[in-house]
VOFIMAR-632001 format. One record per residue (C-alpha): residue number from 1; x, y, z. Coordinates in Angstrom, 2 decimals. Layout:
<nodes>
NODE	num	X	Y	Z
NODE	NUM	X	Y	Z
...
</nodes>
This chain:
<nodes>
NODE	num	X	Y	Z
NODE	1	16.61	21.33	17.21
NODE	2	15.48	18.52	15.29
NODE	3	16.66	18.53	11.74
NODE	4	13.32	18.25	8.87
NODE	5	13.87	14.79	7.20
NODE	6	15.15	14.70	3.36
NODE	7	12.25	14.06	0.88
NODE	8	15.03	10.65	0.23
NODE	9	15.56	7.87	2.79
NODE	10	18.72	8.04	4.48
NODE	11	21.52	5.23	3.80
NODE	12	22.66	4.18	7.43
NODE	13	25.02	1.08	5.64
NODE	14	25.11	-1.07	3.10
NODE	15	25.54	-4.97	2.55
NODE	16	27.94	-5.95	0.09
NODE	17	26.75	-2.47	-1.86
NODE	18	23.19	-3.02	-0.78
NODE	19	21.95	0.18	0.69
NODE	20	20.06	0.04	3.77
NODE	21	18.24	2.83	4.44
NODE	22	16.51	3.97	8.08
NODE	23	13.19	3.47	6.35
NODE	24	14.18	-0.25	5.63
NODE	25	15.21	-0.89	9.08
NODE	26	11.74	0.11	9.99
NODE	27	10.08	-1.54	7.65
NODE	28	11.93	-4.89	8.37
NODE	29	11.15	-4.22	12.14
NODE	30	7.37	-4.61	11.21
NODE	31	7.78	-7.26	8.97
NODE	32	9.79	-9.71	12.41
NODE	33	6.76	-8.17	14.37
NODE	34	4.37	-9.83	12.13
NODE	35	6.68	-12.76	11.96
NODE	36	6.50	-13.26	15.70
NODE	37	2.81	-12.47	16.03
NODE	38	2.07	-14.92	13.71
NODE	39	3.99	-18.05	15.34
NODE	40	2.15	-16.91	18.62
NODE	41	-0.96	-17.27	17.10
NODE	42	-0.08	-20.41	15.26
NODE	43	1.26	-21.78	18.26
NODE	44	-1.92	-20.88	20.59
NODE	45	-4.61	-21.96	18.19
NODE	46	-6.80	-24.53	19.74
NODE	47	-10.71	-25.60	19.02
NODE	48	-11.40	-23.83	22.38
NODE	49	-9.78	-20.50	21.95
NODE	50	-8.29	-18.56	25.04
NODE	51	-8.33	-14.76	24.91
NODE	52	-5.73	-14.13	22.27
NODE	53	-7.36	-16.47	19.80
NODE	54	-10.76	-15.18	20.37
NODE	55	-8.80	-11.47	20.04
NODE	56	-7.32	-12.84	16.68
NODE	57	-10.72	-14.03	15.73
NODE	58	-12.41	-10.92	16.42
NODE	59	-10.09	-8.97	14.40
NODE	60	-10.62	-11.29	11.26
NODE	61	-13.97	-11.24	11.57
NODE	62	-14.46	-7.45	12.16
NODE	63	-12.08	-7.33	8.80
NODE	64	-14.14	-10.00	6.91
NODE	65	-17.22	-7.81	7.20
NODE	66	-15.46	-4.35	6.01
NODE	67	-14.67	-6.28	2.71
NODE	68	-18.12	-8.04	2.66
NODE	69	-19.64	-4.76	2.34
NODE	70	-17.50	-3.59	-0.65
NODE	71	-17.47	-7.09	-2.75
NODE	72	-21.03	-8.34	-1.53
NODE	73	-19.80	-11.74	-1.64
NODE	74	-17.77	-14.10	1.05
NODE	75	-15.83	-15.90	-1.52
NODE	76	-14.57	-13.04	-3.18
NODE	77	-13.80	-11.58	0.42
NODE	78	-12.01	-14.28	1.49
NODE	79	-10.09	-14.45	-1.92
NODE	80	-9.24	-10.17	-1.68
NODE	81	-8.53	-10.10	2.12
NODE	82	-5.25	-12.09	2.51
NODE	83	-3.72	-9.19	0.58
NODE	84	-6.10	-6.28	1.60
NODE	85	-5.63	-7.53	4.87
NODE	86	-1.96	-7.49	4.93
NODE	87	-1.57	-4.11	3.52
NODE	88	-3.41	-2.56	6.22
NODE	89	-1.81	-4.11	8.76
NODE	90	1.47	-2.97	7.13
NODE	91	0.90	0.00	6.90
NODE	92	-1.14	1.11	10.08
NODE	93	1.70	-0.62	12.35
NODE	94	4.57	0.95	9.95
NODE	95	2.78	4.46	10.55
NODE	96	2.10	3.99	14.28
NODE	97	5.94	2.82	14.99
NODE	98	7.11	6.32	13.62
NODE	99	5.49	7.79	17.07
NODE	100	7.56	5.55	19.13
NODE	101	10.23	7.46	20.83
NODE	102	13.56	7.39	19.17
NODE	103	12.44	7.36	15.93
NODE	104	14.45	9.63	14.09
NODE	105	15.98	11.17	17.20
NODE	106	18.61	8.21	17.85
NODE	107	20.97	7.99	14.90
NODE	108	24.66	7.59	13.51
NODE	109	26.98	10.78	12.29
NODE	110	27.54	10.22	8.95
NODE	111	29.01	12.59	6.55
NODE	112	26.34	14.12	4.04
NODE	113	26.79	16.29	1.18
NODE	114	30.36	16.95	3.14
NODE	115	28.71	17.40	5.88
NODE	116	28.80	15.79	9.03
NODE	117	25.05	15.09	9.90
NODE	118	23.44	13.03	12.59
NODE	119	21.73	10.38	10.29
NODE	120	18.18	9.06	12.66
NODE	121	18.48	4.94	12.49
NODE	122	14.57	4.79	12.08
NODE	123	12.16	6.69	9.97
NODE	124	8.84	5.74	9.21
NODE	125	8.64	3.16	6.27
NODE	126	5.85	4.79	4.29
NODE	127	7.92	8.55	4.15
NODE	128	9.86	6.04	1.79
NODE	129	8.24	7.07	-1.96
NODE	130	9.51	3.58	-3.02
NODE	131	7.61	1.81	-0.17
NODE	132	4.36	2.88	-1.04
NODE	133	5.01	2.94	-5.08
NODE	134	6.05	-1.16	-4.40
NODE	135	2.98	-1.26	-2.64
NODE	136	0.63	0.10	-5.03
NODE	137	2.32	-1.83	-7.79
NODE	138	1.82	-4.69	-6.07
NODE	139	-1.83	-4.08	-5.14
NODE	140	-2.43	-3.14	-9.02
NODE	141	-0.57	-6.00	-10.42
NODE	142	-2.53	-8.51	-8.10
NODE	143	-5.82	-6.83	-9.96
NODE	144	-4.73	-7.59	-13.38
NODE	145	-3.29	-11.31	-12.22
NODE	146	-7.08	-12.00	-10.87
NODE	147	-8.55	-10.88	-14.56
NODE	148	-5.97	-12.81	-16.64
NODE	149	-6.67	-15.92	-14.41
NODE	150	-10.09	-15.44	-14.80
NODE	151	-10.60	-14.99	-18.55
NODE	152	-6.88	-15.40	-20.28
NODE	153	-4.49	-13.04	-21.33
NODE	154	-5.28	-12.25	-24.95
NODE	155	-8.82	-11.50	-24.00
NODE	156	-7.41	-9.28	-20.76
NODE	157	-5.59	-7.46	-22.75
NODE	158	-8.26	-7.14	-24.93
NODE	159	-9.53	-4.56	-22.53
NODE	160	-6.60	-2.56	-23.51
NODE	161	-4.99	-2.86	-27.12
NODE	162	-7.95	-3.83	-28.80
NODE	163	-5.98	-4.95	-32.14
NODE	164	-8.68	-7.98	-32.17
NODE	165	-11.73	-5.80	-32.67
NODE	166	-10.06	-4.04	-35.33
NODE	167	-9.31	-6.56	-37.23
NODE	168	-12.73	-8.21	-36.95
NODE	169	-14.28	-4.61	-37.98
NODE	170	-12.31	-5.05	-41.08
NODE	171	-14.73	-7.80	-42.16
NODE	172	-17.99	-5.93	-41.15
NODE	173	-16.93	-2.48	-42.88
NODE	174	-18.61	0.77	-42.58
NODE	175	-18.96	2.51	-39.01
NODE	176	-17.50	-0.66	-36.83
NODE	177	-14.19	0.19	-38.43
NODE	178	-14.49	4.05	-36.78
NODE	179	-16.34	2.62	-33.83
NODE	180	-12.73	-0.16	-33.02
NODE	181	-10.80	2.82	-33.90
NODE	182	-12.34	4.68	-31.30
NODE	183	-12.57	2.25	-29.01
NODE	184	-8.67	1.13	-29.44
NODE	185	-7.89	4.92	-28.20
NODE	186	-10.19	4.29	-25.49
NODE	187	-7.96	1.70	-24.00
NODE	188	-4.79	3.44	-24.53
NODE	189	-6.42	5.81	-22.09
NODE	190	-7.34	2.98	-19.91
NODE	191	-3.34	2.15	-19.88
NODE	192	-2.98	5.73	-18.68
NODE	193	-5.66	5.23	-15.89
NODE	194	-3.74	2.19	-15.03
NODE	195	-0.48	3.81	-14.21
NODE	196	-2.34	6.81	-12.37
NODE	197	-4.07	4.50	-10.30
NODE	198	-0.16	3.29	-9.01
NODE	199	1.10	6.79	-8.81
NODE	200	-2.02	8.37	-7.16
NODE	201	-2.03	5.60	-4.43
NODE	202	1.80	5.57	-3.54
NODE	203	1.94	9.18	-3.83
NODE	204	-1.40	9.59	-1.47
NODE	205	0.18	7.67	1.70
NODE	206	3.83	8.90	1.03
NODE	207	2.64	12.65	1.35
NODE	208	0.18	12.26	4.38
NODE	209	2.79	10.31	6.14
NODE	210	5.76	12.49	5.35
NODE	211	4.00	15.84	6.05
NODE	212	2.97	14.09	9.66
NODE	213	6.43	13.30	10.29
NODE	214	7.45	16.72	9.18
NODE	215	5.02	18.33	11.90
NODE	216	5.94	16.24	14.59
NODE	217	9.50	17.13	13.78
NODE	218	8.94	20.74	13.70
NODE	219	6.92	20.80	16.98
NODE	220	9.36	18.61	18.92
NODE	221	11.95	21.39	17.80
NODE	222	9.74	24.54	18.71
NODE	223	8.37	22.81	22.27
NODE	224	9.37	19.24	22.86
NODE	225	6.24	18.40	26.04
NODE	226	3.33	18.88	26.32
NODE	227	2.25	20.97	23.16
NODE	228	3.49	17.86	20.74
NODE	229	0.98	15.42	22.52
NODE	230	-1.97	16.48	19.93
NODE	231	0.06	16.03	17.34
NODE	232	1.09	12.75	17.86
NODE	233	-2.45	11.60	18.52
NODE	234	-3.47	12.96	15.31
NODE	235	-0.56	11.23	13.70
NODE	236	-1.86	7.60	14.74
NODE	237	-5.92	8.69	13.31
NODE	238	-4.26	9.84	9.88
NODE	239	-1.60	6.82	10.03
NODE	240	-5.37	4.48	10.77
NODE	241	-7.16	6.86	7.96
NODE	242	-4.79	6.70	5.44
NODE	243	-4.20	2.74	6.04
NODE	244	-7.74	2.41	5.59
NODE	245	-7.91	4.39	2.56
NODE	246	-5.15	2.62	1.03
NODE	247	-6.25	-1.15	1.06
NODE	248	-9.66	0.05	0.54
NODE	249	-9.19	1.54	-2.88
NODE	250	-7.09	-1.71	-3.50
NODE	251	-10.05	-3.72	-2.63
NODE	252	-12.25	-1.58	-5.11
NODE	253	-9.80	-2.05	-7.73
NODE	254	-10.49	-5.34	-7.26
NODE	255	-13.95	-5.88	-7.09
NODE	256	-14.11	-4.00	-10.23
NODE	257	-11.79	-5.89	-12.32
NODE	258	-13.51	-9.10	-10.88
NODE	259	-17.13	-7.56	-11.57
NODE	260	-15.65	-6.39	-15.34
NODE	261	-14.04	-9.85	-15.35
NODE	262	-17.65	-11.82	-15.20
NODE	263	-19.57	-9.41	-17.55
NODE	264	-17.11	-10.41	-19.75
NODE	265	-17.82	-13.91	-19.36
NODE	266	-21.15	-13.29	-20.22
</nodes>
């Protein structure tokens, strides 16, 4: 029987006391795929496309108009979807790789806890809680890069410590002075939001994708054909779903700190 995969990735070796963990080696396994797939692309592109070009095209396109319906305008879309973009890819292709056979079947025996334990050489990169929290970082630092750029950073972070409207309350007196002292809590609380936004979005994809793995793990072990085959098809909707939901609520994040970005402006 299969063993249930450790809530921690699993260190398979390290580099010069570099850890690398089975969820790295899958997660650098996507990364060469998109490496590849890229320089084939780059390589075919003509002004009369063949079939994988016009595939390619399709793709972008069909992507393009997702983003078009959440921003509502092209230049924004084209500005949000290089990263919106690459996080779904990421992610749907990390997911759907943790179905091929062999992941987390094949391994190494390595001694654990004193213990020797057949350690699997691949596990899905987004049952990795610091995969997805680097990801979410990243997709929430990107939104407050775009609204610094946009307006500065004093009046960004503005938004947040609003030291500048209290002391301008200062010289009008009476209720402003409550009113900046109210609103200076207010974006403390929006620094909270901030940080909940990165935990609810890591923790969101690393607990669909783990439980899934923990399933298919458990029914391999109680009936390994047949019975596991619904499983594993529901695996790569959920891995689609929650790769979906993940760069879309990035993409929101955006829009709204670009929409809050031009009010401000005005």
């Amino acid at each position: 029987m299969l063993a249930i995969p450790p809530l921690a990735a699993e260190t398979i070796f390290q580099i010069k006391g570099f850890p690398i963990t089975n969820t790295y080696i899958n997660s650098s396994i996507v990364l060469v795929l998109f490496f590849i797939l890229g320089l084939i692309l780059r390589k075919k592109t003509r002004e009369i496309p063949d079939k994988v070009q016009n595939f390619a095209e399709s793709i972008f396109e069909v992507c393009l108009k997702y983003v078009d319906q959440v921003t509502h305008d092209r230049r924004k879309s084209l500005k949000f979807l290089p990263l919106v973009g690459s996080l779904f890819f990421f992610i749907v292709i990390s997911n759907w790789l943790g179905i091929f056979p062999g992941i987390g079947s094949i391994g190494r025996w390595l001694s654990v806890h004193g213990e020797v334990e057949l350690v699997p050489l691949f596990r899905p990169a987004n049952t990795d809680l610091n995969m997805t929290l680097a990801m979410a970082v990243l997709g929430i630092s990107a939104n407050h890069i775009l609204g610094i750029v946009a307006v500065g950073f004093w009046r960004y972070a503005n938004k947040f410590v609003k030291l500048l409207d209290i002391w301008r309350s200062f010289r009008r007196g009476g209720m402003s002075i409550f009113v900046a002292f109210v609103e200076f809590g207010v974006g403390l609380i929006e620094i909270f939001s901030e940080v909940a936004k990165i935990v609810s979005l890591s923790l969101r994809l690393f607990g669909n994708i783990f439980a899934g793995e923990v399933l298919l793990t458990v029914m391999a072990g109680l009936i390994a054909f047949v019975v596991p085959l619904p499983f594993v098809f529901l695996e790569l909707l959920v891995g689609f779903i929650q790769a979906v939901v993940f760069s879309m609520l990035v993409l929101v994040f955006l829009s709204i700190a670009t929409m809050e970005v031009e009010i401000a402006k005005h």
